[in-house]
Residue, then its C-alpha position, 0 to 999 in steps of 0.5 A: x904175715x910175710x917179710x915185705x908185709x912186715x916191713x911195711x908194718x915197722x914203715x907205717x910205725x912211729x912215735x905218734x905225737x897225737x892221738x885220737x881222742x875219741x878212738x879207744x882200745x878195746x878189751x880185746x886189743x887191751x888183752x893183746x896188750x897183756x898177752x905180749x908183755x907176759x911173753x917178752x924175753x928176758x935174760x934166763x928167762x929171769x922176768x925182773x920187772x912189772x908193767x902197770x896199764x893205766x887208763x883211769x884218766x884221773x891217773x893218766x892227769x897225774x902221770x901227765x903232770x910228772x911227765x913235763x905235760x906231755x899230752x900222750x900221758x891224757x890223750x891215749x887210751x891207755x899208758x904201760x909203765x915198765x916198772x923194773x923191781x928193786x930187788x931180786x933175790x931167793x924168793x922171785x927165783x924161787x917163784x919164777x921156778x915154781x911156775x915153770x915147774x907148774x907150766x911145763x909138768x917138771x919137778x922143781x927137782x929137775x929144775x935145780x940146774x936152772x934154779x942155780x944159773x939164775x942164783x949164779x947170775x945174782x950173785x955175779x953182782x952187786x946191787x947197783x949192776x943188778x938194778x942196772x941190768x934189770x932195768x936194762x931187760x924192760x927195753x926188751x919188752x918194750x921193743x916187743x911192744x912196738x913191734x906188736x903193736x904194729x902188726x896188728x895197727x895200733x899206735x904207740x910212743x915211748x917215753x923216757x921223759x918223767x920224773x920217775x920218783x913222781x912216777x913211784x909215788x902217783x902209781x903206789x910203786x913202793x908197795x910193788x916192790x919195782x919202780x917206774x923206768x919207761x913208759x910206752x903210750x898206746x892207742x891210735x894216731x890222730x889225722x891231725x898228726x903231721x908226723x903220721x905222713x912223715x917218711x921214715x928217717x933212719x940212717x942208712x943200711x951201709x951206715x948201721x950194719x957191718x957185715x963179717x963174712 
């Protein structure tokens, strides 16, 4: 893909209001869904967080009731919920090492440099800055998301708007150790959609982007 193709992706993009109800992902799409959620970026690579694909409609009611009734929570064919855990400490580094060492053929020896960043950086802050800053890395994810989900013509809609402690308790979070902060509805726009025709409003380039040269 190249960059005008592209553009014209992030153009033909938006939060959809409507979705077709009779239009669903497929296992494929779904898996596409998963593969670009695992490889999201995220600060020293450090992965603090869950994501939780709902589609069970007897859940989807559920969400939707904690969510204000926003229709998207029914409609689409499947919800994300970014979850970020509540805590992270020795054992999720020491997990995150494990993996890597398994991933790239290194010893988690020749990994203790990086072992010792990610500490460094736990311990640099108190709870509530941690709990802040990893909430802060799910909109990486989500970001990814989007952008994804646009290149290949699926649909999506981010949402803030929900009671995050209903969110908890509807999807058993406790037992996950994370909490719900960000959801991303996907699927594929309903015709009936007037904002699927709307032109993109966005502040102008002068407006938003300084340039120091």
């Amino acid at each position: 893909m190249n960059i005008p193709e592209y553009l014209e992706k992030l153009n033909w993009r938006y939060a959809t209001k409507q979705f077709d109800l009779n239009k669903k992902l497929d296992e494929e799409q779904l898996q596409f869904i998963k593969d670009v959620l695992r490889l999201s970026p995220s600060s020293v690579g450090i992965q603090p967080w869950k994501f939780i694909i709902v589609t069970d409609p007897v859940i989807c009611q559920k969400l939707r009731e904690k969510a204000y009734g926003q229709p998207q929570f029914t409609d689409a064919s499947a919800i994300v919920i970014f979850c970020s855990l509540k805590e992270l400490n020795q054992n999720h580094i020491t997990k995150v090492i494990a993996s890597t060492s398994d991933i790239r053929q290194q010893s988690v020896e020749s990994l203790q440099g990086y072992q010792e960043m990610m500490m460094g950086l736990l311990k640099s802050k108190n709870p509530e800055q941690l709990r802040e800053w990893s909430s802060d890395q799910l909109y990486i994810a989500l970001g990814m998301l989007l952008s994804a989900c646009a290149v290949v013509g699926i649909d999506t809609c981010p949402m803030e708007g929900f009671d995050r402690v209903g969110f908890d308790q509807v999807l058993q979070l406790e037992k996950e150790n994370c909490t719900a902060y960000v959801a991303c509805a996907i699927g594929f726009r309903s015709p009936a959609d007037k904002y699927s025709l709307a032109a993109k409003a966005r502040l102008s380039e002068a407006e938003i982007i300084l340039e120091k040269k």
